[in-house]
Structure formats: C-alpha cells, structure tokens
N, C-alpha and C positions, 0 to 999 in steps of 0.2 A: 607258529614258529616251526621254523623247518627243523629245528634243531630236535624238538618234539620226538617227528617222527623218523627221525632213524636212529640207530644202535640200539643197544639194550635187546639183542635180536635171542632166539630162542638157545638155551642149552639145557641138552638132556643127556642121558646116558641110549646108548645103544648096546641093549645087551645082547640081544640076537645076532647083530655084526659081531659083537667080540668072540663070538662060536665059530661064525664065517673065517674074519681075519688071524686067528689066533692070538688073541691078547687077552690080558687079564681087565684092563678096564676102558673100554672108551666111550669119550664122550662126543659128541656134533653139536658145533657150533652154527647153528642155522642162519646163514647171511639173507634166507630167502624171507624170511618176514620181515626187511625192510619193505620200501614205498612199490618199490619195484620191482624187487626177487632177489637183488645181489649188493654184495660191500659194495657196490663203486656209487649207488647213493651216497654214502660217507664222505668220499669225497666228490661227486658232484655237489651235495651242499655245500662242503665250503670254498669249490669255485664259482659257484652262484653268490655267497657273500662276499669275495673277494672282489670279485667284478662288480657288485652292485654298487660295493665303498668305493673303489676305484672310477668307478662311473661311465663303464659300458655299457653299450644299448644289445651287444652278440659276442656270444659265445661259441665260439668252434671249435669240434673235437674231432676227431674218426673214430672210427671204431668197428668191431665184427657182431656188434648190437649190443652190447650189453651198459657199457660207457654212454653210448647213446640214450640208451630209454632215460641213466638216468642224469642225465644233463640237461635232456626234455623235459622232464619232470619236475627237478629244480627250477628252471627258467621258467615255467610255468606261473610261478608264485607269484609273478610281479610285472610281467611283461617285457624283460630279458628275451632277445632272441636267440634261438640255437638252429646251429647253423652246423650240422653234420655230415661228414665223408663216410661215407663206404665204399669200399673192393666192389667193383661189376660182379663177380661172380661168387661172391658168397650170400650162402643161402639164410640168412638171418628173417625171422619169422617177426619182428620186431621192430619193421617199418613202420605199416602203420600206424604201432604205438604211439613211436616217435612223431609222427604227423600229426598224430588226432591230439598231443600234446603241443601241438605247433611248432615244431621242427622242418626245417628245408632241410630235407635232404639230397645229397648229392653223390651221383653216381663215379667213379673213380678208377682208369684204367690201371691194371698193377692188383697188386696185393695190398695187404694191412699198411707195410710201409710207405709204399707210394700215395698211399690215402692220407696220411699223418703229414709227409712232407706239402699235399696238398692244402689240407687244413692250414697247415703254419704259414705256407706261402701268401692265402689267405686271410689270413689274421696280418701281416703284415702290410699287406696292400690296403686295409678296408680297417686296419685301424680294430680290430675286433681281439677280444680276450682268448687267448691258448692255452685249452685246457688239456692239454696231450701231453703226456708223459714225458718224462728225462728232467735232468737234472733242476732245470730252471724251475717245477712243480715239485719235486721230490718234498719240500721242507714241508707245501701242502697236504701231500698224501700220507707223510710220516704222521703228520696227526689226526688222521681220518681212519686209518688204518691200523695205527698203533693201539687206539683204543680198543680197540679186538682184544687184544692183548688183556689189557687193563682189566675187563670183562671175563675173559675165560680166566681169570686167577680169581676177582670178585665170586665168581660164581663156582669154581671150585675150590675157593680158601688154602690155595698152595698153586706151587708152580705144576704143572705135568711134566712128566717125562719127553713124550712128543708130542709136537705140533704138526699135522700134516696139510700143505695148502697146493691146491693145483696150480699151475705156473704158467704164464702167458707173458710177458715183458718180465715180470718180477716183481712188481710195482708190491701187490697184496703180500705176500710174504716178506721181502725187504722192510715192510713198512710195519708187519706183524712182530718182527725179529725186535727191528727198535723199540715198539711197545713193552717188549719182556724187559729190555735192557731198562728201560723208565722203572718197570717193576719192583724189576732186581734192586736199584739204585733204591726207588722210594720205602722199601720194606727191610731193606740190609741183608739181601738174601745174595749167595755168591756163587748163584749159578740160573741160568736162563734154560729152557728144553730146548731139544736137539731139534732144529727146522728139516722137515723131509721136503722136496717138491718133486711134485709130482704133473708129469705133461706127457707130449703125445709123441712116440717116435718121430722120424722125420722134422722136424718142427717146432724145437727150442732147445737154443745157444744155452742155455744156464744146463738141464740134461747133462745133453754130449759135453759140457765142458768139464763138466765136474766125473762122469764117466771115463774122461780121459785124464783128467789127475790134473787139470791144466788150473792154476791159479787166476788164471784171467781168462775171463767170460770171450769165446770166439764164435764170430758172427757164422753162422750156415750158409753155405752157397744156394741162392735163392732157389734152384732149381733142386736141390733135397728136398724142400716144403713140398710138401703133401697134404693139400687140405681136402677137408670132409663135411659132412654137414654136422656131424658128430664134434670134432675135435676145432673149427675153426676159432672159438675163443682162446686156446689156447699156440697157436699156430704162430713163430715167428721165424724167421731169420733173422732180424736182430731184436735183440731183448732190451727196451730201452732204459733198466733198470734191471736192467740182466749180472751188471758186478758186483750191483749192492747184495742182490739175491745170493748168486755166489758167493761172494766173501759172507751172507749170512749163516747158508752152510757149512762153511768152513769153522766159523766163529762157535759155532755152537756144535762142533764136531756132529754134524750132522749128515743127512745122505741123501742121493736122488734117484730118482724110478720112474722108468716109462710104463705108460698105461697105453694098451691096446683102442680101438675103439670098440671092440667085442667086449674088451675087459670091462669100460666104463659101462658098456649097454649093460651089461651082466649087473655091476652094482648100482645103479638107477636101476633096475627092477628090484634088488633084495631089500635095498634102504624103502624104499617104497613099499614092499610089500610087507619085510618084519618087523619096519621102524616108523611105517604110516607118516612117511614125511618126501614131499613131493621135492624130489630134488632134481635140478639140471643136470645132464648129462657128463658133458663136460666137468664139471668141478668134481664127481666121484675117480676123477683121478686121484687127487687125496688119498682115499679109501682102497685103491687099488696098489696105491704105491706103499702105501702105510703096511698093507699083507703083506706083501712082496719083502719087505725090510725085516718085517716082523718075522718072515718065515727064516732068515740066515743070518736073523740078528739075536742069541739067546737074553743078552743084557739088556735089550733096549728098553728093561723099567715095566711098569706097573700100570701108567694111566696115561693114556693117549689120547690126542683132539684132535679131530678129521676138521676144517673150516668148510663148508658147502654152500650154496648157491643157488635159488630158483624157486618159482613157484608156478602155475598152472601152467604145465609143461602135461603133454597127452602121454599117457599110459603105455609102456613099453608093448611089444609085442613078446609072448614068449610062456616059456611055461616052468616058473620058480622051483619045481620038483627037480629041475634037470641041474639045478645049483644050489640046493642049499644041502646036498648032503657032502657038497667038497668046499674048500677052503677055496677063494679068489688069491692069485698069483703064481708064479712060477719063474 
C-alpha cells in the first residue's frame, strides 16, 4: 500500500540549531524520509489514487524535480503512466530518477510556469489526469499536507509556537496551515502557530507580497525571477496557491523571510553537520527565515518547527568553524 509508505516521517528536536538560530526549542520535521526525499509524495499518492479510481492510464505534472520524482514513483505501483514537464534550463539532478521510474519526460521552453501551462494543455488534448497545482487540486493537497500538521501536534502533544515552511507556489504551507486549523477544531484548542515562509529573493509572489503589507498575493514580473541551481524549487512568479499561503500568514498572525542562496548553503552544512540529517538545500529556507524572525521577534514563543526536505543530496563544500560561532540571519 502506498499509503504505508509515506508520512509518519522523522521528528526530532534540534538542539544545536537552537544555539545557531536563537530560540529556546526547535524541532525538524523531516519530509526527507519519505519514498523519495520530500512531502510532495503525500500528495502524489493521493493523485496516483485518484487517477487510478477515475481510470486514467497518464498522469501529467511539471515540475523543477521534486513533484516529479514523486509522481514517478507513485505511477510506478501499477503501471499509471507519467508524463512530466520541465523548464529547458533548470538544472534538476532528478531526471534520470524520474526516467528509470518510467517517466517521459519533456523538455519546455519558458520557466516553471510555462511548463505547468504546457502539462495542462496536455492533459486536455490526450485525455490525461492534472496533477499541477491551483485551485482545482487544492482540496487534494489539503489533505496530503495538512497531515503534517496532524503529526507535528501527535508528536509534540501541543500545538508549537511556529511553524516554519520554505515556499515555492504555496501549495505546502497553505495545506500545513489547514491541517493546524483540523487540529485546533478536533482537540478544542483556540489558537493554531504562527506560519513563517520562507523563499528566495527575486522569486516568490507570497514574500514580496506580504513584505509589502499587500493583502492579495501579486504576481512578479517574470523577468525579476532569478533562478539558480540552489533556489529553483522554490522560484515563481506566480504562486499558484500563492493566496491561500498568504491569507495563511495573515491568519495566524504570522511572517515572511527571504533566504539568500549563501544563507541556505550555510544551513544545509550546520543541519548536516550538528543535526546529522541530510537535508536539501532549498527547503533550509525554513531555518533561515525562522533566525531572521527570531532575531527581531522577542515574543515569538518557546517551541518552533522548521518542515525540511531531502535525502542523498552531496555534501556541501565548506568549513562549519567559519559558522557555528554566529547566529544565521540578518
């Protein structure tokens, strides 16, 4: 059962980061001991069962690799085919994954979003299941996601203070947010943590929008994006669940932070090296955004959740002496 194997994924405390970031307790919610290294098994599961009941023979998604691996993966189980977009020019290491899992993959002039539009255009011509983001999926990923949630209260026996999640569309923390709100309701508790998200300058609408006090999520002029080989997971100009994400910040009086790509390099080498947990690059925005709050926030509480990302990812370059005697952020 595929249901088996994903969630219920590692939490520990990180005490050596809480020296780092300045906080009194945090915990890491490890997404990377899923099947593949990240939450978006969660819900590629349950668009692999949705499509199965429904009685598709392809599943098409895009993605900057990560959705990808695991929608391959899933499809995998039964002979489902996937049938995946990527951007020409991002450098995702996670093709052949997807291949040696049986995935066509297909190359895609444009960015993230051009690749999305191209999936979908395709799912409509050929009759194929769309597994890509926005509204029409949301109710899907709310409950792939939201058990996250579920789990980090399970496994801490209380709500935390904050939740810190890196941001790419928005889909993971929107879907995080609604989980607490399940919480809240199913335990009679009358308040949810504060959601932080955390992404990459240049590079996501939810950020800048909520840095500008704007109540509604505004798209980025495509030519701001700045991608890297560092930060592409998180890379949009438009967030396709970019309001939900917002108004979840909002909701839960919460706050946003950019992460460098120096910044994340920096903390993918200390979680690694003081917390022995092999995490993506990318997703230690979290962690950077979570310091940054923490440094000019003195109220923000007592116990805090970084959610992370990744597995056998190559060993930073670098030398841990030159940062563990300063705090990450600024």
């Amino acid at each position: 059962m595929l249901d088996d194997e994903t969630g219920h994924t590692l939490f520990t405390r990180a005490r050596n980061l809480e020296q780092v970031l300045g906080v009194r307790r945090l915990f890491l919610k490890f997404e990377g001991s899923n099947p593949t290294g990240t939450q978006k098994d969660r819900i590629a599961r349950i668009h692999y069962e949705d499509a199965h009941e429904k009685g598709f023979n392809t599943i098409t998604v895009a993605t900057c690799g990560n959705f990808g691996a695991s929608i391959a993966w899933a499809c995998s189980h039964n002979g489902i085919r996937p049938t995946v977009f990527i951007p020409n020019d991002y450098h995702t290491i996670r093709v052949k994954e997807m291949e040696r899992l049986g995935a066509t993959v297909l190359r895609v002039d444009g960015g993230y979003e051009e690749a999305v539009a191209a999936s979908r255009q395709a799912a409509k011509e050929n009759g194929w299941y769309d597994a890509n983001p926005g509204d029409n999926n949301y109710d899907l990923a709310k409950r792939g996601y939201g058990r996250i949630a579920h789990e980090i209260y399970a496994d801490l026996g209380r709500m935390p203070d904050t939740v810190s999640v890196a941001c790419g569309n928005g889909t993971t923390l929107a879907g995080i947010y609604d989980g607490f709100k399940e919480v809240a309701l199913e335990h009679g508790i009358d308040r949810v943590p504060r959601m932080i998200a955390a992404s990459t300058p240049r590079g996501n609408p939810v950020i800048k929008s909520w840095k500008q006090g704007l109540k509604t999520c505004v798209d980025l002029k495509p030519e701001e994006v700045k991608e890297t080989s560092v930060n592409e997971p998180l890379t949009n100009w438009h967030s396709f669940d970019g309001q939900r994400a917002l108004d979840a910040i909002y909701q839960s009086n919460g706050f946003a932070a950019y992460a460098s790509d120096t910044e994340m390099r920096k903390m993918t080498m200390l979680t690694r090296n003081m917390e022995g947990i092999n995490v993506m690059t990318a997703s230690t925005a979290a962690l950077a955004g979570l310091g940054k709050i923490a440094k000019r926030t003195p109220d923000l509480g007592e116990t805090h959740v970084a959610v992370l990302t990744g597995r056998s990812f190559s060993r930073p370059a670098g030398n841990l002496d030159q940062f563990v005697a300063r705090r990450v952020g600024g």
